[in-house]
N, C-alpha and C positions, 0 to 999 in steps of 0.2 A: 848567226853573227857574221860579221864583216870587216870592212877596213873600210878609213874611211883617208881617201889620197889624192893628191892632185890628179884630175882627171875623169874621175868616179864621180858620180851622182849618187844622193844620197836619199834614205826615205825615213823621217823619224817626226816623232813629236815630242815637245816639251812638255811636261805637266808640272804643275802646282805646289809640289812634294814629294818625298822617298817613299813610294807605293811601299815599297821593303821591310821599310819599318815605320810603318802606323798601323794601328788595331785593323783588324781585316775590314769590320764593319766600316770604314770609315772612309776606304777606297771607294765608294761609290759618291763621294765627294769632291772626290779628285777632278778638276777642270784640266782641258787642254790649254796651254798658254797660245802652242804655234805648231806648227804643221809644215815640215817641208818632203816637198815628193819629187821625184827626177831633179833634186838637185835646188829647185825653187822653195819659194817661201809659197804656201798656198792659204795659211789660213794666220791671223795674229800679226805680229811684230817682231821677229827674229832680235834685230839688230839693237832694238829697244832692250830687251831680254838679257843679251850677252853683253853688255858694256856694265 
């Protein structure tokens, strides 16, 4: 884990649903929506996503 602050590059993906709480088997369902790595958008629609 991390922080995430002005200045910092960040590396995460969005998915689809709470991996947390759905049936185990059903995590293999799971789509990535978006992908950002050093900070960028590299895969998806970020901005589409968060509004």
């Amino acid at each position: 884990m991390g922080s995430i602050t002005v200045g910092k590059y960040a590396d995460f993906v969005v998915i689809d649903r709470d991996i947390m709480n759905i049936p185990e088997q059903e995590i293999i369902n799971t789509a990535v929506l978006t992908t950002v790595f050093n900070g960028q958008v590299v895969f998806g629609d970020f901005w589409r996503i968060v509004q």
